[in-house]
mmCIF file of the C-alpha atoms, coordinates in Angstrom:
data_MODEL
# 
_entry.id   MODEL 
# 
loop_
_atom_site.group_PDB 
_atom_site.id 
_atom_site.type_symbol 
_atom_site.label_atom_id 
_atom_site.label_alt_id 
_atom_site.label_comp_id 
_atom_site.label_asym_id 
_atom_site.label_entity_id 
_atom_site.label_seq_id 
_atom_site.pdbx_PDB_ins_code 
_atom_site.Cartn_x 
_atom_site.Cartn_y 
_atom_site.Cartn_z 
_atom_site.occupancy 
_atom_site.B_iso_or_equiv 
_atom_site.pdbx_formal_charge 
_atom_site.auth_seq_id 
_atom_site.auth_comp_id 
_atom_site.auth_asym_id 
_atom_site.auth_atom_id 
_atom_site.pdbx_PDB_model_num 
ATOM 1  C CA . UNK A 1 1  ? -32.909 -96.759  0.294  1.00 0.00 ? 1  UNK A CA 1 
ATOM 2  C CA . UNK A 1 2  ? -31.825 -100.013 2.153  1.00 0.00 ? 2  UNK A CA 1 
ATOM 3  C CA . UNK A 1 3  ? -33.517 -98.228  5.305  1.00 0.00 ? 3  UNK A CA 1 
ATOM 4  C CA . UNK A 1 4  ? -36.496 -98.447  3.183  1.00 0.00 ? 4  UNK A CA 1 
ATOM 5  C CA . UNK A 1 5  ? -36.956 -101.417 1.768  1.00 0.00 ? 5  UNK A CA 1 
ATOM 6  C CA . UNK A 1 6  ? -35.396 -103.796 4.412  1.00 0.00 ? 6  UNK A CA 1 
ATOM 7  C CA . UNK A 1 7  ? -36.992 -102.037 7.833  1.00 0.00 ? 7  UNK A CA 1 
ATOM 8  C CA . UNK A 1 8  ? -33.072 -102.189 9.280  1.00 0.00 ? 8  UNK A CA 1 
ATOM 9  C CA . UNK A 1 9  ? -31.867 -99.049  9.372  1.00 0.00 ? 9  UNK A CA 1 
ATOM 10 C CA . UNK A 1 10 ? -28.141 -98.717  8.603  1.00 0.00 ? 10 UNK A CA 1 
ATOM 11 C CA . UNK A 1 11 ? -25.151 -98.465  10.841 1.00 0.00 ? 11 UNK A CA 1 
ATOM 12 C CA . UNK A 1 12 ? -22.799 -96.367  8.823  1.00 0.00 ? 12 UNK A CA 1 
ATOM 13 C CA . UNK A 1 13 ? -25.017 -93.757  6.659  1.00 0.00 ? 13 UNK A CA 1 
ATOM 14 C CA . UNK A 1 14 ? -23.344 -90.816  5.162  1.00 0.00 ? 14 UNK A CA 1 
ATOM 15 C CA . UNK A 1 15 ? -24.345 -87.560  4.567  1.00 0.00 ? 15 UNK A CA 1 
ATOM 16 C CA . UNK A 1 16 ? -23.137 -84.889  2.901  1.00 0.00 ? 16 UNK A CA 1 
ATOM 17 C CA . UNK A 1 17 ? -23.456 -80.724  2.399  1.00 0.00 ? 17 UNK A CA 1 
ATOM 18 C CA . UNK A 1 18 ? -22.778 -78.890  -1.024 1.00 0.00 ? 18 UNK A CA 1 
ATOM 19 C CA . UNK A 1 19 ? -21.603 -75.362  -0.574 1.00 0.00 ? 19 UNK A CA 1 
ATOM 20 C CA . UNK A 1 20 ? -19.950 -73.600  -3.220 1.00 0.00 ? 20 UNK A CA 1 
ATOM 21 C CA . UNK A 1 21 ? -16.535 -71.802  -2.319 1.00 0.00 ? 21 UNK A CA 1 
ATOM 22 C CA . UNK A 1 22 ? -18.330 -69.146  -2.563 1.00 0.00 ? 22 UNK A CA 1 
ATOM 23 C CA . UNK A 1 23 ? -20.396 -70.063  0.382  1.00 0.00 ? 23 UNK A CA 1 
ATOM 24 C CA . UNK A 1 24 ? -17.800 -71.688  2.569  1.00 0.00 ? 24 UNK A CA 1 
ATOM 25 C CA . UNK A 1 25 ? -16.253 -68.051  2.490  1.00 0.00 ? 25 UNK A CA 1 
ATOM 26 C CA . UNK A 1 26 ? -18.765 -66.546  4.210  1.00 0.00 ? 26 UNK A CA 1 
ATOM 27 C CA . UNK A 1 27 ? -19.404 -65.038  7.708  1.00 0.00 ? 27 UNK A CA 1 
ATOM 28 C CA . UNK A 1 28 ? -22.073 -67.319  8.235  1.00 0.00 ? 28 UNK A CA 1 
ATOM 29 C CA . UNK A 1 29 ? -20.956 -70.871  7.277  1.00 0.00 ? 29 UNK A CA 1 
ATOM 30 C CA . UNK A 1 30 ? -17.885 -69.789  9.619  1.00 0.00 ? 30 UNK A CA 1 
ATOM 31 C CA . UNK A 1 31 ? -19.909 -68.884  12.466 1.00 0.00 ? 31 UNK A CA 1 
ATOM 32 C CA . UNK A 1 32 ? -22.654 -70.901  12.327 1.00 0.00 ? 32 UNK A CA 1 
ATOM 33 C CA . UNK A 1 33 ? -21.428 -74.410  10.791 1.00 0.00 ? 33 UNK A CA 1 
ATOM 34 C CA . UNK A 1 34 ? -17.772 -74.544  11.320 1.00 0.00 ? 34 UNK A CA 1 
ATOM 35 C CA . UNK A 1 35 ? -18.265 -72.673  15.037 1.00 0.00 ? 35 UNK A CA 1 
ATOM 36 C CA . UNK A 1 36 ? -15.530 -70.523  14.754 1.00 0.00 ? 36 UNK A CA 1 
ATOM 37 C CA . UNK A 1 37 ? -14.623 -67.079  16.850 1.00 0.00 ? 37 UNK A CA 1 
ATOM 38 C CA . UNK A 1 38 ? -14.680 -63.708  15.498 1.00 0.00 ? 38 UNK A CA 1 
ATOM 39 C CA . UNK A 1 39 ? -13.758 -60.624  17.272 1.00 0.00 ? 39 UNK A CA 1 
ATOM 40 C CA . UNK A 1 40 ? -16.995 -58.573  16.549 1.00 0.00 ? 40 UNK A CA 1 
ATOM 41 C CA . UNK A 1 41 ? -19.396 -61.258  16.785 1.00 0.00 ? 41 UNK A CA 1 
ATOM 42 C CA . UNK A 1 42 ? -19.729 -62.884  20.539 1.00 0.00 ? 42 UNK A CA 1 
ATOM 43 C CA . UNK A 1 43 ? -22.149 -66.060  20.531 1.00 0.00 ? 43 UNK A CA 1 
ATOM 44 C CA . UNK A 1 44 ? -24.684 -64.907  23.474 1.00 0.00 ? 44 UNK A CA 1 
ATOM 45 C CA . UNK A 1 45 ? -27.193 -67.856  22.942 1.00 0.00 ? 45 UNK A CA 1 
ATOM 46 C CA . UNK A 1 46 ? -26.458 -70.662  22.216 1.00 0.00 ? 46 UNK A CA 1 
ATOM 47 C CA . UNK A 1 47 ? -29.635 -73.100  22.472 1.00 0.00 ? 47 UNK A CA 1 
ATOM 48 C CA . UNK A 1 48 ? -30.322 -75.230  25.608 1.00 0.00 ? 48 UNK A CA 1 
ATOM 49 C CA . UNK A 1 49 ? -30.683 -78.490  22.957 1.00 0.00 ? 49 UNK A CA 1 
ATOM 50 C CA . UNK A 1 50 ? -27.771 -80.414  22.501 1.00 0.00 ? 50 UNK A CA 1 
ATOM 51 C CA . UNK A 1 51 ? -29.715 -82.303  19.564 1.00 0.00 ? 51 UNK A CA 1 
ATOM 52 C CA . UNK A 1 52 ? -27.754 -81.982  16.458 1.00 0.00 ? 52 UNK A CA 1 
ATOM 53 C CA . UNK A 1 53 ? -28.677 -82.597  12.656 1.00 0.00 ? 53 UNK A CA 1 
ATOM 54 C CA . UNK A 1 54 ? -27.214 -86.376  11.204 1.00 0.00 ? 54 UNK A CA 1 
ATOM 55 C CA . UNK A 1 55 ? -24.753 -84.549  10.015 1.00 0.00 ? 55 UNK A CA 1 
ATOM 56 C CA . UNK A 1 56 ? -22.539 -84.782  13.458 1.00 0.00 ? 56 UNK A CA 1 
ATOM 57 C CA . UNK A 1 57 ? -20.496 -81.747  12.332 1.00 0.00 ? 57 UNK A CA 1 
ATOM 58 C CA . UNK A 1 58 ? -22.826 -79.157  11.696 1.00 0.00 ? 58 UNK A CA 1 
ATOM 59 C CA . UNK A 1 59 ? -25.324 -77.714  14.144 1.00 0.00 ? 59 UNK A CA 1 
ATOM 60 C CA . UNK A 1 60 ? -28.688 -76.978  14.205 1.00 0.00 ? 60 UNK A CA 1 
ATOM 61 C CA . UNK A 1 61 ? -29.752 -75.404  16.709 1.00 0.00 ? 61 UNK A CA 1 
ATOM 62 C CA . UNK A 1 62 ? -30.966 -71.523  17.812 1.00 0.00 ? 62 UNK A CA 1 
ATOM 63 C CA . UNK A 1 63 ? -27.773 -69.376  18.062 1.00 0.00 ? 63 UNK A CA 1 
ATOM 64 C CA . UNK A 1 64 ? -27.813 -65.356  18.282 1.00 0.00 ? 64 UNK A CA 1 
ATOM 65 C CA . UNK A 1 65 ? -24.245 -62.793  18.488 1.00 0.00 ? 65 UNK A CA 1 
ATOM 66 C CA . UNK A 1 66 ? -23.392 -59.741  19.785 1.00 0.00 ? 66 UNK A CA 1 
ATOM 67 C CA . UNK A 1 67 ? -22.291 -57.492  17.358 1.00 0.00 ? 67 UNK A CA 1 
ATOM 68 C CA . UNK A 1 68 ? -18.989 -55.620  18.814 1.00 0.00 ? 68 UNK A CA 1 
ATOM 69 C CA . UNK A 1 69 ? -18.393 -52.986  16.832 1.00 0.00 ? 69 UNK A CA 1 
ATOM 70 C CA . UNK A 1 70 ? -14.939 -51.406  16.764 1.00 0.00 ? 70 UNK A CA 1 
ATOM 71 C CA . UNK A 1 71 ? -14.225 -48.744  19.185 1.00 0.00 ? 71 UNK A CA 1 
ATOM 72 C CA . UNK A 1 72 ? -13.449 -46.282  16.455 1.00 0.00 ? 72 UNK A CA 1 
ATOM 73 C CA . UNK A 1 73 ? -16.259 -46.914  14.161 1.00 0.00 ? 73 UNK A CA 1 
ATOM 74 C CA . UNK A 1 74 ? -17.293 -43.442  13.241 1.00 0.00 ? 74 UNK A CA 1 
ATOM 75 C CA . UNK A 1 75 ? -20.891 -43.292  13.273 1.00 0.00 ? 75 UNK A CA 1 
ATOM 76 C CA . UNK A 1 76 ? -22.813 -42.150  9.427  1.00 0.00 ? 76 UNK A CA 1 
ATOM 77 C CA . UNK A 1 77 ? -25.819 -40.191  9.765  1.00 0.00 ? 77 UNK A CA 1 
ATOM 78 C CA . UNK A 1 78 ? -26.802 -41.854  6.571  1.00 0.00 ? 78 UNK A CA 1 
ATOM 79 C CA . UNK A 1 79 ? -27.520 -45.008  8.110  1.00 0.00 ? 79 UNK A CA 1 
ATOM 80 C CA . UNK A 1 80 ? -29.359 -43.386  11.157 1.00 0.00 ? 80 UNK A CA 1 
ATOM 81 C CA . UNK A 1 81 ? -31.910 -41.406  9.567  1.00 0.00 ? 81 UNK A CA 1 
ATOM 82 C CA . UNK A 1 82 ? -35.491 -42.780  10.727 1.00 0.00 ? 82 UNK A CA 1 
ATOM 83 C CA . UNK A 1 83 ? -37.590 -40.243  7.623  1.00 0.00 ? 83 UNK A CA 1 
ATOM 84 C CA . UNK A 1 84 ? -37.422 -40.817  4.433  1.00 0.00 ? 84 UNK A CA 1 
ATOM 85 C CA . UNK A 1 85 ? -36.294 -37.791  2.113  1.00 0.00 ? 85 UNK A CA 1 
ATOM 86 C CA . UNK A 1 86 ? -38.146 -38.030  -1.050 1.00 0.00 ? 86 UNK A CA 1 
ATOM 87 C CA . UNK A 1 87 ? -41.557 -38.290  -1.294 1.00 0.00 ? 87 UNK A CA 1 
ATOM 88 C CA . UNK A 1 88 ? -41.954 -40.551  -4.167 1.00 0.00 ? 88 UNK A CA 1 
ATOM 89 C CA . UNK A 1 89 ? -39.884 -43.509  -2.038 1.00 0.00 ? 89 UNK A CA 1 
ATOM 90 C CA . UNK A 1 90 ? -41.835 -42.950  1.202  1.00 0.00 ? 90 UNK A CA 1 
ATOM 91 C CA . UNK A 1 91 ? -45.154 -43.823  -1.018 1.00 0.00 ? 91 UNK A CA 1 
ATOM 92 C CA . UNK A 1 92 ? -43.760 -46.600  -2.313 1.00 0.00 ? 92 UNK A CA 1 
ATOM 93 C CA . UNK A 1 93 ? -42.642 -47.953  1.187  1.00 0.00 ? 93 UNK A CA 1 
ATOM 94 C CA . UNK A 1 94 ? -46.012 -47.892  2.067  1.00 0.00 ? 94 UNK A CA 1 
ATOM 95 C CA . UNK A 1 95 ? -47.245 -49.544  -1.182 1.00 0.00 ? 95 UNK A CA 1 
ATOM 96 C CA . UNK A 1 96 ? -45.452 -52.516  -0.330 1.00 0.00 ? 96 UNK A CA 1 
ATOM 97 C CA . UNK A 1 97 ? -46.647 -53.020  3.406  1.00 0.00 ? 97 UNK A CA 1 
ATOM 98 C CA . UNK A 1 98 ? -49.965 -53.295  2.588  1.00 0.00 ? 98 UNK A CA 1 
ATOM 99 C CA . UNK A 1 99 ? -49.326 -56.661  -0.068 1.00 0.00 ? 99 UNK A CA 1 
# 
């Protein structure tokens, strides 16, 4: 507001985030805003800007992990099956591609 009406912008401005607990709990606020480690998730790319949001803590750039799984991770077939088993799902896969 003072930025606005006087021209001068201000020295000390403060900003401020609202996350819920909720949200502060979660994988992503930790890896992404607070920037902390995790054993199964290895930052591979982080981006080549150092340009941060006003918000001095929190970044916001381009950032992709590795996912390490755990050695003895059994593998489900569930999750690995490429065809869908009932007919009546496959149709309405396809329904919703073509919106």
């Amino acid at each position: 507001m003072l930025y606005q009406q006087t021209g001068k912008k201000p020295e000390n401005e403060l900003f401020g985030i609202y996350l819920p607990e909720q949200g502060w709990k979660t994988l992503i606020v930790h890896l992404y805003m607070l920037e902390k480690s995790s054993e199964h998730f290895r930052l591979i790319y982080p981006s080549s800007s150092e340009r941060r949001c006003r918000i001095k803590k929190f970044p916001t750039e381009t950032k992709v992990w590795e996912i390490i799984y755990p050695k003895d991770l059994a593998e489900n077939p569930k999750y690995l099956a490429t065809e869908f088993k009932d007919l009546t799902l496959y149709q309405s896969w396809m329904l919703g591609r073509h919106k």
